[in-house]
C-alpha positions in Angstrom: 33.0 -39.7 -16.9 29.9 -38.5 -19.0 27.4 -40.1 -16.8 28.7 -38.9 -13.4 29.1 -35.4 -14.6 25.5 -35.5 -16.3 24.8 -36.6 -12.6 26.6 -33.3 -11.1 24.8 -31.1 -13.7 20.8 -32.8 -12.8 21.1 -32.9 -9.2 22.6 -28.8 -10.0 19.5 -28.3 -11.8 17.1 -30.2 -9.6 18.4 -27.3 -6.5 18.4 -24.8 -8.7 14.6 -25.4 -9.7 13.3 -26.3 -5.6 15.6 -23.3 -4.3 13.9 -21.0 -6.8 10.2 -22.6 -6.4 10.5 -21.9 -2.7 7.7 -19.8 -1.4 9.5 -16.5 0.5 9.0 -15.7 4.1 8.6 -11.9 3.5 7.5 -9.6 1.1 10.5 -6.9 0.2 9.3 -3.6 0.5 7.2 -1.6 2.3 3.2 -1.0 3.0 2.6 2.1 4.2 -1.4 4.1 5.1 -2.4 6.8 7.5 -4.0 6.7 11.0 -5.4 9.4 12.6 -5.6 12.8 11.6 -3.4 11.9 8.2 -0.4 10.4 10.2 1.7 8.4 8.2 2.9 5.3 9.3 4.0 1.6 7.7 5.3 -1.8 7.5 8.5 -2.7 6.4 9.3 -6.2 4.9 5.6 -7.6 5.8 5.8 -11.3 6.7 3.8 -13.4 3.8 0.5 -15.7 4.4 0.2 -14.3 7.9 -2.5 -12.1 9.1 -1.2 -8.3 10.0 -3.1 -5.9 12.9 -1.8 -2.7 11.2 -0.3 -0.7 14.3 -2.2 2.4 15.4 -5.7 1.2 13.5 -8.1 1.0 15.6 -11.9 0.6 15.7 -12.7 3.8 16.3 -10.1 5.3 13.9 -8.9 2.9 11.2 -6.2 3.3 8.8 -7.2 4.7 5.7 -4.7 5.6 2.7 -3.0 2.7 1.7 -0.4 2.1 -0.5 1.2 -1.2 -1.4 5.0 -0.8 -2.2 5.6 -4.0 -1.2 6.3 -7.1 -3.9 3.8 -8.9 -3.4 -0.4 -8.6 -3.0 -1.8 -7.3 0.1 -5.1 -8.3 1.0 -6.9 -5.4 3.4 -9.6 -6.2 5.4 -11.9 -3.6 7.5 -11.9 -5.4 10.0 -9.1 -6.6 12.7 -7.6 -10.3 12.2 -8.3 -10.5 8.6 -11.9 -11.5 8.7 -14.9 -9.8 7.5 -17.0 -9.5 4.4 -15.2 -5.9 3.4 -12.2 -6.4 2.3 -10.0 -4.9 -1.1 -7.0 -6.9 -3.2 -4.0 -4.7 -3.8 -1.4 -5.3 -6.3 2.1 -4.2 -5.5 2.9 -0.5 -6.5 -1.1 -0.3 -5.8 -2.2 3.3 -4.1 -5.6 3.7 -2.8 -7.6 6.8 -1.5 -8.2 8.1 1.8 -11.7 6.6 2.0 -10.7 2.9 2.1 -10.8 2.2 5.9 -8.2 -0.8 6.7 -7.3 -2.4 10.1 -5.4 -5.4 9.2 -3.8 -6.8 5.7 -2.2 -10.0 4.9 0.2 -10.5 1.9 1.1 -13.3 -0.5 
């Protein structure tokens, strides 16, 4: 009887641990910047490890302003599809100025 519910309880723990160490598919929150003339725009509940166009950024008029409500870090890049040399790590709860120009972000 002790060994078989010793049993129950490891293989308990053992899903416990691999449920818990599972990497999420989202980060809760929200990321939100500017486009424009100071229009305020966002992303709600970004999707993690996959590279974000922000919506509205463009080359000629980038987002700028962003602040990183989300839970996890955002990674902004100048550029479109995450690539680039110019880019700036944001923890969450991170606000940045209106002179950091952003035109994609991916989160961890």
């Amino acid at each position: 009887m002790r060994l078989r519910q010793a049993a129950v309880t490891a293989v308990g723990v053992l899903a416990f641990t691999l449920s818990a160490s599972s990497p999420a598919s989202a980060a809760t929150g929200d990321f939100l910047y500017k486009v424009g003339p100071g229009v305020p725009t966002g992303i709600a509940n970004p999707d993690s490890g996959k590279c974000i166009n922000l919506p509205f950024a463009t080359e000629d008029a980038p987002g700028f302003a962003p602040e990183n409500y989300t839970d996890a870090t955002a990674t902004v890049f100048l550029d479109a599809d995450c690539e680039g040399d110019t880019y700036y790590v944001m923890n969450p709860g991170k606000k940045l100025g209106d002179r950091l120009k952003l035109r994609s972000v991916i989160f961890s």
